[in-house]
C-alpha positions as CSV (number, residue, x, y, z in Angstrom):
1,X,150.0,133.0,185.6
2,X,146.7,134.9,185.7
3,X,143.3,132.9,184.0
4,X,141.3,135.0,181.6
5,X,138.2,136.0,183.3
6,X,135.3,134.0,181.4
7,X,132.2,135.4,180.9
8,X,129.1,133.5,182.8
9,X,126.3,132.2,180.6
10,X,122.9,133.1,181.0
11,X,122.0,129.9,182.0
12,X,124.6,129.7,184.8
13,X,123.1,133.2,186.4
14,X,121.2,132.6,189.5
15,X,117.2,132.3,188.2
16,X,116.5,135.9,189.8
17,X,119.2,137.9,187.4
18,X,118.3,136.2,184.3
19,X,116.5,138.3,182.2
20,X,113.7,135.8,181.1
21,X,112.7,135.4,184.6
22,X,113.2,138.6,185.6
23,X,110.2,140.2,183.0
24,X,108.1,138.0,184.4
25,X,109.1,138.7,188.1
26,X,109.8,142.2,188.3
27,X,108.3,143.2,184.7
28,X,109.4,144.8,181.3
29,X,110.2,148.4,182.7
30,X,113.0,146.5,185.0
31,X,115.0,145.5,182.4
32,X,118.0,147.4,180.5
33,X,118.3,147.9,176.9
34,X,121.1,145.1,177.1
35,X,118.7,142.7,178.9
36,X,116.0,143.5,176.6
37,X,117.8,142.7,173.8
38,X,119.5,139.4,175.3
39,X,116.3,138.0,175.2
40,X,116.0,138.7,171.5
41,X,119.4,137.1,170.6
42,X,118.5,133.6,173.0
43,X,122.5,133.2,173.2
44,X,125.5,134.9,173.0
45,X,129.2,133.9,171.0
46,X,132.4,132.6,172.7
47,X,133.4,134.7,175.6
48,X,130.4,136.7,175.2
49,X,127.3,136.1,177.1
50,X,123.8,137.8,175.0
51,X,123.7,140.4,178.0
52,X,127.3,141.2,176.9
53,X,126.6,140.9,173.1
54,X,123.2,143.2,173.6
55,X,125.3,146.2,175.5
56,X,128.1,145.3,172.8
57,X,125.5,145.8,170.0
58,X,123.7,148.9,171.4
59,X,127.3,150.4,171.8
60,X,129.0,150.0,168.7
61,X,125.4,150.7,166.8
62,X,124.1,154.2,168.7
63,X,121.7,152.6,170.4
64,X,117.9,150.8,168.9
65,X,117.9,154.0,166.7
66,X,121.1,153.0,165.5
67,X,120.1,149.5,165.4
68,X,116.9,150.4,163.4
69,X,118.4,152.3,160.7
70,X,120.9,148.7,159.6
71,X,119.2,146.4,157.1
72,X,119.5,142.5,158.2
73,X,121.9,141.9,155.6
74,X,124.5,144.7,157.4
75,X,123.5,143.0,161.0
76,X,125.1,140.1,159.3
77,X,128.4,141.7,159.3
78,X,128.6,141.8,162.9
79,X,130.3,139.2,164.9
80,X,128.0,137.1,167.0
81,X,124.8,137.8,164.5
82,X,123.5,135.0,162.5
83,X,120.5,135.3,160.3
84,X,118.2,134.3,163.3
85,X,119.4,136.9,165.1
86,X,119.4,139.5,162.7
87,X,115.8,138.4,161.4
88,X,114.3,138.8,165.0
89,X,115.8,142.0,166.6
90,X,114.1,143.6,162.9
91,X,111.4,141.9,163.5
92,X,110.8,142.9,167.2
93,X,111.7,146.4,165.9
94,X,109.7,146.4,162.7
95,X,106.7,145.5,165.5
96,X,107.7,148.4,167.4
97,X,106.8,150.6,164.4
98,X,103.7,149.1,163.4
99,X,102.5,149.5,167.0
100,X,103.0,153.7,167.3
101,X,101.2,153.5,163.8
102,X,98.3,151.0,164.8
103,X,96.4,153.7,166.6
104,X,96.7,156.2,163.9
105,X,94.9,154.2,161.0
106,X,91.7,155.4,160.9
107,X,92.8,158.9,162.3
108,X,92.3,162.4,160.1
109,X,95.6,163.6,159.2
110,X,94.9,167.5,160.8
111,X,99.0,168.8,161.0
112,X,102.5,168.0,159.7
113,X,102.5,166.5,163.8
114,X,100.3,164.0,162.6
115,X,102.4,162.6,159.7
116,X,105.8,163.1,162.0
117,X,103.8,160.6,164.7
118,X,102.3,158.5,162.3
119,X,106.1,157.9,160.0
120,X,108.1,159.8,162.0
121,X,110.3,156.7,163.2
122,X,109.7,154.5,159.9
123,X,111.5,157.0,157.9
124,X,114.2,157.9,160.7
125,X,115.2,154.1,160.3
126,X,115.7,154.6,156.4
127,X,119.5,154.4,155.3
128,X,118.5,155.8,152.2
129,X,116.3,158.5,150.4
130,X,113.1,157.7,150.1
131,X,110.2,159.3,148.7
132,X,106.5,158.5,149.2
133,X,103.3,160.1,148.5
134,X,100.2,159.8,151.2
135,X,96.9,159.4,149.4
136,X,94.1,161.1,151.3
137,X,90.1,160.9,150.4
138,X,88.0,164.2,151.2
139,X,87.7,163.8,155.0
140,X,91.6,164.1,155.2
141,X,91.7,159.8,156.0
142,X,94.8,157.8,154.7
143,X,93.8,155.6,152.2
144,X,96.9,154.2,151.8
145,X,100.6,155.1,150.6
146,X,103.0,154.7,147.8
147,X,106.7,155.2,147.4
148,X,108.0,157.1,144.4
149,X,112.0,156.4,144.4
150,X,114.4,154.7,147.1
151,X,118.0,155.7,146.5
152,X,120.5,158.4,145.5
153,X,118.0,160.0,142.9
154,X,117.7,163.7,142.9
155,X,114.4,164.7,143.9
156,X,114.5,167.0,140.9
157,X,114.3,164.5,138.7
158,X,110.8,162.8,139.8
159,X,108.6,162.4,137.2
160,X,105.4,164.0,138.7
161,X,102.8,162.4,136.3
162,X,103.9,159.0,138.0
163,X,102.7,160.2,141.5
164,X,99.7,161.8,139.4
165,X,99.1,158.5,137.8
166,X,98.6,156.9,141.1
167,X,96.4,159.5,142.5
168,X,94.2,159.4,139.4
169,X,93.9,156.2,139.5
170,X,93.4,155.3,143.1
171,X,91.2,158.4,143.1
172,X,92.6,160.6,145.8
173,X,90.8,163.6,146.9
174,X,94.6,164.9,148.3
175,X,98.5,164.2,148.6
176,X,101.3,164.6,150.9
177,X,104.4,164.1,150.2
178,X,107.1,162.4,152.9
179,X,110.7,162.0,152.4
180,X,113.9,161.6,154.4
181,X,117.2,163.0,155.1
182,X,119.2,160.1,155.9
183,X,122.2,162.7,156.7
184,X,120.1,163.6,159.3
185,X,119.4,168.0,158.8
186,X,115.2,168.2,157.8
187,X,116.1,171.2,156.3
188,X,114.6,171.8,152.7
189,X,116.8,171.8,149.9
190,X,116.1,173.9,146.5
191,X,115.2,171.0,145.2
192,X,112.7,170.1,147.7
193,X,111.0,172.9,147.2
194,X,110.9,173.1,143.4
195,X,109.1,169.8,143.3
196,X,106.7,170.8,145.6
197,X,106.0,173.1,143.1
198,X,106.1,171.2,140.1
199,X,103.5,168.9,142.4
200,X,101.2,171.8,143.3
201,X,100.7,173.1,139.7
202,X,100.1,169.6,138.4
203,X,97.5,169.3,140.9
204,X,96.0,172.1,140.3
205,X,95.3,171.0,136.8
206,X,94.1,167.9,137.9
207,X,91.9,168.9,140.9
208,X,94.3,167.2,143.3
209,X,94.8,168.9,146.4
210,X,98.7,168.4,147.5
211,X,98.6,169.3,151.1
212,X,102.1,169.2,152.1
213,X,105.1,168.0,151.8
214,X,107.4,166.4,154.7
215,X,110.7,166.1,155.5
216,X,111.9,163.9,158.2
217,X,115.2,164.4,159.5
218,X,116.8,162.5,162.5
219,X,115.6,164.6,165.3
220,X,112.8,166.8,163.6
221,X,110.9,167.3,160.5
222,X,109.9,170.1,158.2
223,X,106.8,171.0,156.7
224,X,107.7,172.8,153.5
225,X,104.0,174.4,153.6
226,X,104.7,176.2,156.8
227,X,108.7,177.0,155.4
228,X,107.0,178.3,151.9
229,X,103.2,179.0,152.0
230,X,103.6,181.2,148.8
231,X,104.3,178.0,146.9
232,X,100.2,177.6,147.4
233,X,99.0,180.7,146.8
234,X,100.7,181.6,143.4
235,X,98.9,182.0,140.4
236,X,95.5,182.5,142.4
């Protein structure tokens, strides 16, 4: 009769193929995914080493993008994830994040580029709908954000004088909307673009400037004032 082949612990791998040691030996780049992510889980489950359980996760999830998108509570449902798991592969990624953002803080916000670099991944990571609203002072500067609705609402029915609200009251010189597509196509629905134009007349009235609105999508984003530039120019 055959033995079932048994996985080898970590700790049983010769020092030079553990992963630990090997960041500090050969450095970060040397690493896989898998071994990048075994060091995040500390252990694995029975039969399952955290090399194993990494490559396992990274399969079954498409990859850290895939990984990203899960709330904690869903990483829950995966066999071999407790909370302490869960809590520090979001955090490590959540850090991720931050740290393409961190350099972008004080930056002038020039392009739709600019706001794809600066939330591009956040909002890639999103399950759900979200939209948000960018307040900007007269140099074109984030001052900071705000989100509008998380969920299955229609964008339709946003109720613009709660993102005017904001801006009067935070005192924005300018706006820009962001939203995602969680299904993945950036492409601008009808009624995408009909709030941006219930946004841009509001403003208007106002003296808001609303100088775009994004759309992030899981590979690329659309700016709906390069799509529909006429939406700016009407009634001038």
């Amino acid at each position: 009769m055959v033995e079932p082949k048994t996985r080898l612990r970590i700790s049983e791998f010769q020092e030079n193929n553990k992963p630990r040691e090997r960041l500090f030996s050969e450095g970060l780049q040397a690493l896989s995914d898998g071994e990048l992510l075994a060091i995040l889980l500390g252990s694995g489950t029975v039969g399952e080493n955290a090399i194993d359980l990494g490559n396992r996760l990274l399969k079954e999830l498409g990859g850290f993008s895939g990984i990203n998108r899960l709330e904690p509570t869903e990483l829950l449902g995966i066999h071999g994830v407790g909370e302490a798991k869960a809590a520090r592969i979001k955090a490590a990624l959540e850090l991720g994040v931050r740290l393409v953002r961190e350099p972008y803080k004080t930056v002038v916000i020039r392009s739709p580029e600019d706001v794809e670099r600066l939330y591009g991944l956040e909002f890639r990571a999103k399950s759900q709908e979200e939209l948000w609203v960018l307040g900007l002072n007269v140099r074109n500067h984030l001052i900071e954000r705000h989100r509008l609705y998380k969920g299955s609402q229609d964008s339709s029915s946003v109720r613009v004088s709660e993102l005017f609200k904001i801006a009067v009251t935070k005192g924005y010189y300018g706006v820009i909307l962001i939203h995602n597509h969680p299904s993945g196509d950036a492409t601008e629905s009808p009624e995408d673009v009909n709030l941006t134009q219930s946004v841009i007349q509001a403003g208007e009235i106002l003296d808001i400037r609303v100088l775009d609105h994004i759309i992030i999508g899981l590979k690329d984003a659309v700016s709906i004032k390069n799509r529909h530039p006429s939406l700016w120019t009407r009634g001038r």
